[in-house]
VODRENLUM-989622 format. One record per residue (C-alpha): residue number from 1; residue in three letters; chain; z, x, y. Coordinates in steps of 0.02 Angstrom, whole numbers, plus 50000, padded with zeros to 5 digits. Each point is the difference from the previous one (the first is absolute). Example, Ala and Ser with C-alpha at 12.3 -4.5 7.8 and 13.67 -1.06 7.14 Angstrom:
# residues 2
   seq   type   mol      pz      px      py
     1    ALA     A   50390   50615   49775
     2    SER     A   49967   50069   50172
//
This chain:
# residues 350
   seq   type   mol      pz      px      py
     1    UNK     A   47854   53314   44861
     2    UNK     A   49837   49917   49931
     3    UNK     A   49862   50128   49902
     4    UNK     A   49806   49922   49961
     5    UNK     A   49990   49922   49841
     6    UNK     A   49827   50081   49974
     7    UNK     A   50015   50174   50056
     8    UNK     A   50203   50030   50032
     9    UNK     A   49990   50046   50158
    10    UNK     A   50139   49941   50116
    11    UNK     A   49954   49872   50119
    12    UNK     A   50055   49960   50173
    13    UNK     A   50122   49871   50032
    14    UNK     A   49930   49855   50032
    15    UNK     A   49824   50049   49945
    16    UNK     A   49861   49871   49917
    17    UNK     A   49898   50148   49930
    18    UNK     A   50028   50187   49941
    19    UNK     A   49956   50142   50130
    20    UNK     A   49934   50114   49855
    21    UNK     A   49896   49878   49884
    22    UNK     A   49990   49842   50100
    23    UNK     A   50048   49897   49876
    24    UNK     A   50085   49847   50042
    25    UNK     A   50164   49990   49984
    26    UNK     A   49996   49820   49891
    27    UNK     A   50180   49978   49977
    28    UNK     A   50055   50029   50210
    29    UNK     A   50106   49813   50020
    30    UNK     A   50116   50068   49849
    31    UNK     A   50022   50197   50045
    32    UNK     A   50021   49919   50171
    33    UNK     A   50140   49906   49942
    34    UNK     A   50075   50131   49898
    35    UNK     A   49989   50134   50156
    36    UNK     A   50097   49863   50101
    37    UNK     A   50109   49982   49866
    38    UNK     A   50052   50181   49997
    39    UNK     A   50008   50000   50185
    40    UNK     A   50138   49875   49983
    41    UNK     A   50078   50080   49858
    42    UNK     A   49996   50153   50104
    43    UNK     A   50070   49934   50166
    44    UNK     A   50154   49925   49882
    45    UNK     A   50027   50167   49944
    46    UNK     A   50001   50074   50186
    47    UNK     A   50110   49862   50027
    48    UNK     A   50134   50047   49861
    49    UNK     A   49987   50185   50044
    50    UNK     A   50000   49974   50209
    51    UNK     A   50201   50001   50019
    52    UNK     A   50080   49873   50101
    53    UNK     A   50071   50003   50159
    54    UNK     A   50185   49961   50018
    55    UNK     A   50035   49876   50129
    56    UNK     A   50113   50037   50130
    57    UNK     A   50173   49908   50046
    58    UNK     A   49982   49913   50164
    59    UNK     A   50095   50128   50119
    60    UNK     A   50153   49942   50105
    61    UNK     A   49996   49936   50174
    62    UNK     A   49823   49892   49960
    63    UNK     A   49983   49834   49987
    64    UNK     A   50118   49912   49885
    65    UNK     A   49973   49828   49943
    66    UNK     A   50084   49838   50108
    67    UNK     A   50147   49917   49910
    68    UNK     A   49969   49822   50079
    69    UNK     A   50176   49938   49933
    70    UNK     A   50109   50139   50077
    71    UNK     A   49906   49972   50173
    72    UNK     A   50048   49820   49976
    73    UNK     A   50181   50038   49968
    74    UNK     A   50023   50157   50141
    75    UNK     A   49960   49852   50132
    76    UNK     A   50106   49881   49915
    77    UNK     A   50148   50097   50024
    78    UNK     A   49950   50057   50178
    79    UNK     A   49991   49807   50059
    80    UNK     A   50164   49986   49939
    81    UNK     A   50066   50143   50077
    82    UNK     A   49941   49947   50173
    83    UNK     A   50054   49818   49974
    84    UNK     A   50190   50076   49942
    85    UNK     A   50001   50102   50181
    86    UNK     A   49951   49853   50098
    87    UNK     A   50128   49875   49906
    88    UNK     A   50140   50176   50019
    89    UNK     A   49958   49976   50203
    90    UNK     A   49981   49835   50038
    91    UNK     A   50170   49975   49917
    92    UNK     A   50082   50140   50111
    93    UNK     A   49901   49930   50147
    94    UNK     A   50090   49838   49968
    95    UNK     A   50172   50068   49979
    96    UNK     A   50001   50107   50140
    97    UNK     A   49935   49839   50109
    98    UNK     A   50133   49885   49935
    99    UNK     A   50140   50148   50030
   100    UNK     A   49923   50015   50185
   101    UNK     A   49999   49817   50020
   102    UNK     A   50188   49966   49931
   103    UNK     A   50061   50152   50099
   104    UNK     A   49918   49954   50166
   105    UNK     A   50067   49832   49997
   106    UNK     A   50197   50048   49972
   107    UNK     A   49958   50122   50138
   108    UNK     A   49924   49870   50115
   109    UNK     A   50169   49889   49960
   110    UNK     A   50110   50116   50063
   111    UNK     A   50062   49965   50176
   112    UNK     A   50106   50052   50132
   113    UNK     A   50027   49901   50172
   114    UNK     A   50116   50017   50134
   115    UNK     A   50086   49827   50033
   116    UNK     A   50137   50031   50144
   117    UNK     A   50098   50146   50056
   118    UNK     A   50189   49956   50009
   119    UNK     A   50096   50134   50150
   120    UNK     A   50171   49868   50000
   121    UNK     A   50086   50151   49962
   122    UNK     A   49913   50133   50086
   123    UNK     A   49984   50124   49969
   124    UNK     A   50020   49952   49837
   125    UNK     A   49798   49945   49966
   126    UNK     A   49970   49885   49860
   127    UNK     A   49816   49963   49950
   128    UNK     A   49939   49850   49922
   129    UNK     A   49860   50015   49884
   130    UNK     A   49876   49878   49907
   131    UNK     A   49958   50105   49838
   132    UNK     A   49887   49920   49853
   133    UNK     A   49925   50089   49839
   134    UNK     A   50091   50172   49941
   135    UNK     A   50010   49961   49828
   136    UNK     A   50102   50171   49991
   137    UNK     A   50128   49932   50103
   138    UNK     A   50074   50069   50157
   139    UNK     A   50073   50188   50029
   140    UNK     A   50066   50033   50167
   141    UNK     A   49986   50197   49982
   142    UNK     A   49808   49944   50041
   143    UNK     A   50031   49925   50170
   144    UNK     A   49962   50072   50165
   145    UNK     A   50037   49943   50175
   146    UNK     A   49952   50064   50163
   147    UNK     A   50042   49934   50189
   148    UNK     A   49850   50073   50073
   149    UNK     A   49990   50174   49939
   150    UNK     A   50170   50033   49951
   151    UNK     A   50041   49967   49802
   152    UNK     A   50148   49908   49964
   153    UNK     A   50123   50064   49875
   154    UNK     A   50151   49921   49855
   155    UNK     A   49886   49830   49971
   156    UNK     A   50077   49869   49916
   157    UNK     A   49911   49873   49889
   158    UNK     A   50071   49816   49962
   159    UNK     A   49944   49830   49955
   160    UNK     A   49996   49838   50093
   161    UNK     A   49965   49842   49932
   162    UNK     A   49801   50031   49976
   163    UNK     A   49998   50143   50123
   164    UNK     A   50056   50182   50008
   165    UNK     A   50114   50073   50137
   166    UNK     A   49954   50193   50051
   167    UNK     A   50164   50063   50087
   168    UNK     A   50027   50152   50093
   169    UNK     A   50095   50074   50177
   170    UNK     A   49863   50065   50118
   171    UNK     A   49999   50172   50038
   172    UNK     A   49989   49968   50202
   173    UNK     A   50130   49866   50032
   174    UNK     A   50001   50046   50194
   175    UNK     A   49801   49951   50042
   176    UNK     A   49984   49807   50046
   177    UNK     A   49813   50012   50014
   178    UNK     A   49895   49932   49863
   179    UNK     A   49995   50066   49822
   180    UNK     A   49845   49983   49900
   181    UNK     A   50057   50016   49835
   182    UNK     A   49896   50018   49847
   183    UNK     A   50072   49981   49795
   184    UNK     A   49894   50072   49883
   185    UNK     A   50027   49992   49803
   186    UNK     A   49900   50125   49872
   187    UNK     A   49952   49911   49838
   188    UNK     A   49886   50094   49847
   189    UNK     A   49918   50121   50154
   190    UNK     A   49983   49867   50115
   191    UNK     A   50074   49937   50165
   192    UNK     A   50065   49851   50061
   193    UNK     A   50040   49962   50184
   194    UNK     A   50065   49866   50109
   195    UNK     A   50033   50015   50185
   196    UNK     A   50108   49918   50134
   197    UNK     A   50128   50051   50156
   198    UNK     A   50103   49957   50085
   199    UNK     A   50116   50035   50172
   200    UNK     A   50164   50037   50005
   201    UNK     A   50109   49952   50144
   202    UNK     A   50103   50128   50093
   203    UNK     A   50159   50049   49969
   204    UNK     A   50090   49973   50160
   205    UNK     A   49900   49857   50033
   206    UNK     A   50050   49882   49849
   207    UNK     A   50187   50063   50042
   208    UNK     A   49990   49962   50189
   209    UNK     A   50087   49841   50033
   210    UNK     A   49940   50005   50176
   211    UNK     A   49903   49816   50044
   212    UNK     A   49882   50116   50112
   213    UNK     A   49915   50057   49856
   214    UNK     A   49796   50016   50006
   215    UNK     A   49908   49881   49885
   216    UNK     A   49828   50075   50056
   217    UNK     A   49900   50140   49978
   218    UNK     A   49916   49982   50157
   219    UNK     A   50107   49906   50133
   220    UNK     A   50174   50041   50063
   221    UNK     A   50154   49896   50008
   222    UNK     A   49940   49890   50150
   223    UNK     A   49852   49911   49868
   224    UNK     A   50087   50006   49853
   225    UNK     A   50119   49855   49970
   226    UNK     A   50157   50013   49917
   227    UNK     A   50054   49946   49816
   228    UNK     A   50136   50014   49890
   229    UNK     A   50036   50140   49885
   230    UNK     A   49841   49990   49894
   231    UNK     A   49873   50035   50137
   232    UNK     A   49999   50189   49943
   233    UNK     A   49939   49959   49840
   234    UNK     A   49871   49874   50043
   235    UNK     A   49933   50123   50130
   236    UNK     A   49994   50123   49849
   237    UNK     A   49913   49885   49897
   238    UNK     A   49870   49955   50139
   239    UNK     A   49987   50183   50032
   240    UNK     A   49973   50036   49814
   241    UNK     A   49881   49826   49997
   242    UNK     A   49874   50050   50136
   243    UNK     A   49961   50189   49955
   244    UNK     A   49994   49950   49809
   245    UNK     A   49853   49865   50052
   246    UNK     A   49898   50127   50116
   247    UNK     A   50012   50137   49849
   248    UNK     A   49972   49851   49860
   249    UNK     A   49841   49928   50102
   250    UNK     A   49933   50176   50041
   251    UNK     A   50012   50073   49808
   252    UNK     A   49962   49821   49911
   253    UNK     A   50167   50029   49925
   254    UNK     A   50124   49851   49959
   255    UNK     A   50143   50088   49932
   256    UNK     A   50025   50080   50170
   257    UNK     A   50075   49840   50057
   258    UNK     A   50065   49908   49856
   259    UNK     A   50167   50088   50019
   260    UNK     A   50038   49916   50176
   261    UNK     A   49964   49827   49927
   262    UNK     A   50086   49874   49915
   263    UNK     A   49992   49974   49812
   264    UNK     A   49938   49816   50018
   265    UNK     A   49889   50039   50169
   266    UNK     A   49815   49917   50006
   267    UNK     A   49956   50149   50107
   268    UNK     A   49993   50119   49839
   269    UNK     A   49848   49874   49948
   270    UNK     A   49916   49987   50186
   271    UNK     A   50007   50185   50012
   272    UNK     A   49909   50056   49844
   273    UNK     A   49876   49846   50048
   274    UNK     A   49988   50098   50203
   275    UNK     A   49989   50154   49942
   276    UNK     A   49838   50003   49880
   277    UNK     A   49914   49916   50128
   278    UNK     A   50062   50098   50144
   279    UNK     A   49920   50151   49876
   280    UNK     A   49824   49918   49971
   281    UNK     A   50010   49971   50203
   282    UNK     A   50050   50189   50040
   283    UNK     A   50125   49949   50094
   284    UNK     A   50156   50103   50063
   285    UNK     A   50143   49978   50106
   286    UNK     A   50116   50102   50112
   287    UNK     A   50164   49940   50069
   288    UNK     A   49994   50038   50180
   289    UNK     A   50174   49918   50059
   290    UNK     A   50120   49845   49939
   291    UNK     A   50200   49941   50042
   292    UNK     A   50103   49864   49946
   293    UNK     A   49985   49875   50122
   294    UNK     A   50144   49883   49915
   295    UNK     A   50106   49962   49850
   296    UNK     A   50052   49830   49948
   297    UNK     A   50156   49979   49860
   298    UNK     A   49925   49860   49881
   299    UNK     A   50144   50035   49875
   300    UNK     A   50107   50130   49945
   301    UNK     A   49853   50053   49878
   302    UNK     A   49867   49966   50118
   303    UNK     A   49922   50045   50166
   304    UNK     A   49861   49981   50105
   305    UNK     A   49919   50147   50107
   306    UNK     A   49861   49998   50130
   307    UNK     A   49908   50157   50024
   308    UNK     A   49862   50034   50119
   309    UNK     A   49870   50128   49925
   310    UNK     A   49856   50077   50087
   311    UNK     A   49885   50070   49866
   312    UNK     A   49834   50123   50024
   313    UNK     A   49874   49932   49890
   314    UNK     A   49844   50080   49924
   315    UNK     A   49853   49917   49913
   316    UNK     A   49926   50126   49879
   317    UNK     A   49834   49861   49998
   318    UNK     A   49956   49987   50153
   319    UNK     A   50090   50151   50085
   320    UNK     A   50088   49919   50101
   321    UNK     A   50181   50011   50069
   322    UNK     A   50122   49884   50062
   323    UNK     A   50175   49981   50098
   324    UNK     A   50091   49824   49938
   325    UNK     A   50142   49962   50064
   326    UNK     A   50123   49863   49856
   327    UNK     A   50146   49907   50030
   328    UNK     A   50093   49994   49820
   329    UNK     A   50146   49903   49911
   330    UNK     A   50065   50074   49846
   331    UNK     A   50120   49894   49895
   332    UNK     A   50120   50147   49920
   333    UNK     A   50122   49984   49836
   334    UNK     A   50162   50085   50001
   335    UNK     A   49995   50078   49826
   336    UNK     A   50102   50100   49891
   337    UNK     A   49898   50155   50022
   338    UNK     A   50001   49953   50207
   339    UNK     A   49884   49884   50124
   340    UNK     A   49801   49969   49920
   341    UNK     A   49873   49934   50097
   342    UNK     A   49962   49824   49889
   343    UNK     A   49871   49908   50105
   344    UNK     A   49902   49996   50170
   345    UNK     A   50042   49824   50079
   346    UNK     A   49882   50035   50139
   347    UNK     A   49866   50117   50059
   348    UNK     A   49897   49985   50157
   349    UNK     A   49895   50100   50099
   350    UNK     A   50040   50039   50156
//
């Protein structure tokens, strides 16, 4: 507060001269100046009294400052976690292959083909088999034979040279038609199968020691020539020979007729060759009629037989069918196992 010098009265703040005796107030710059500095000594004192205000913790669940090297590290360890995955997969992928790969080729080595069918002891059937791969070996308890739909029983398994002999006694000993007879071996849930046939001769025919005998299946006595005491079995193994080809060209099977020829024949070659292209042709054959026209003795291992064959004929490419008529010469061996057709010497159309 500031009072007038000359007559005490108390002056306005700020004022030049006094309201009651207008005297002027000479000494205004320094009151001013000490009026200020009470007002600052008085807003320090409001400042020292005025009580503080506490400052609150930052509550939970708000935003919390970013530890840059932890973010670095959590990524770190989720690249390698990925990377370990793919590295844990790609080396199962790659065993599993190489198992698949190993597996599939010992599978795709084992083999079973049917090579001849032996009936020199009929009915006493012994089958002779081509078998590659089977790193297990061999157990006969996993064999099966039928002739056609009848399962064969008491198998017997033996070995050859390179080849294994199937051995059994057929359940119908009294039917001379054809058998169609199919092996089949089980190996690690898988089967194996080879097929063949064969005809048997009949019974009172290959004891009949009459010379009036019939050597063909479609002629009597008065076209049939005579021949020595063979000419049952050839006509068996020209029976067997002509409805193993029609079933072998129809199916686009070999093995169907690899059991009526000879070990060393060139036919076993010219047949696979006939038969694929025969397939990619569509063509198909039926057996309409064919005799034994002649026999001719080369040697006592040997003959020569000339068949006439009249064949139906059906192009699958062009849809259309044909009746040929052949005149044949088949060159036979005399084998241990009975006669196989070895070669055709001569084949012309008619």
């Amino acid at each position: 507060m500031r009072f007038c010098s000359k007559c005490s009265a108390e002056l306005k703040e700020n004022a030049k001269f006094c309201a009651k005796c207008g005297a002027k107030v000479k000494d205004y710059a320094a009151v001013q100046k000490t009026v200020q500095a009470e007002k600052s000594a008085d807003a320090e004192d409001s400042a020292i009294k005025s009580p503080v205000p506490e400052s609150k913790p930052i509550s939970k669940g708000k935003i919390k400052p970013i530890n840059i090297g932890t973010k670095k590290g959590s990524n770190s360890k989720l690249i390698k976690l990925i990377v370990t995955i793919s590295l844990i997969f790609l080396i199962c992928g790659a065993g599993i292959f190489t198992y698949y790969t190993v597996y599939n080729k010992q599978t795709n080595n084992n083999q079973i083909s049917l090579k001849n069918i032996d009936i020199g002891a009929y009915p006493t059937v012994k089958i002779n088999l081509n078998i590659t791969g089977f790193k297990n070996g061999l157990d006969v308890n996993n064999f099966s034979i039928k002739e056609n739909d009848t399962s064969q029983n008491n198998l017997r398994l033996s070995k050859d040279g390179t080849n294994f002999v199937l051995e059994y006694t057929t359940t119908d000993s009294e039917t001379s038609s054809q058998k169609n007879v199919t092996v089949q071996y089980s190996y690690e849930n898988k089967n194996y199968s080879a097929k063949g046939s064969y005809t048997p001769s009949k019974t009172d025919e290959k004891d009949s020691t009459s010379s009036d005998s019939t050597i063909s299946k479609a002629e009597t006595e008065k076209s049939a020539p005579k021949a020595d005491s063979d000419e049952e079995n050839i006509k068996s193994c020209i029976d067997n020979y002509e409805s193993s080809f029609i079933r072998m060209v129809n199916e686009n099977h070999l093995p169907y007729i690899t059991s009526v020829l000879d070990d060393n024949s060139p036919l076993h070659k010219e047949f696979e060759g006939m038969i694929k292209d025969y397939s990619s042709k569509g063509i198909t054959e039926n057996l309409e009629d064919y005799k034994i026209t002649s026999l001719k003795k080369v040697n006592d291992t040997q003959y020569e037989v000339n068949v006439y064959e009249k064949f139906l004929i059906s192009y699958g490419s062009t849809n259309e069918t044909k009746t040929k008529e052949f005149d044949a010469t088949y060159l036979l061996n005399k084998t241990s196992s009975g006669f196989k057709v070895h070669s055709i010497t001569n084949y012309n159309q008619k």
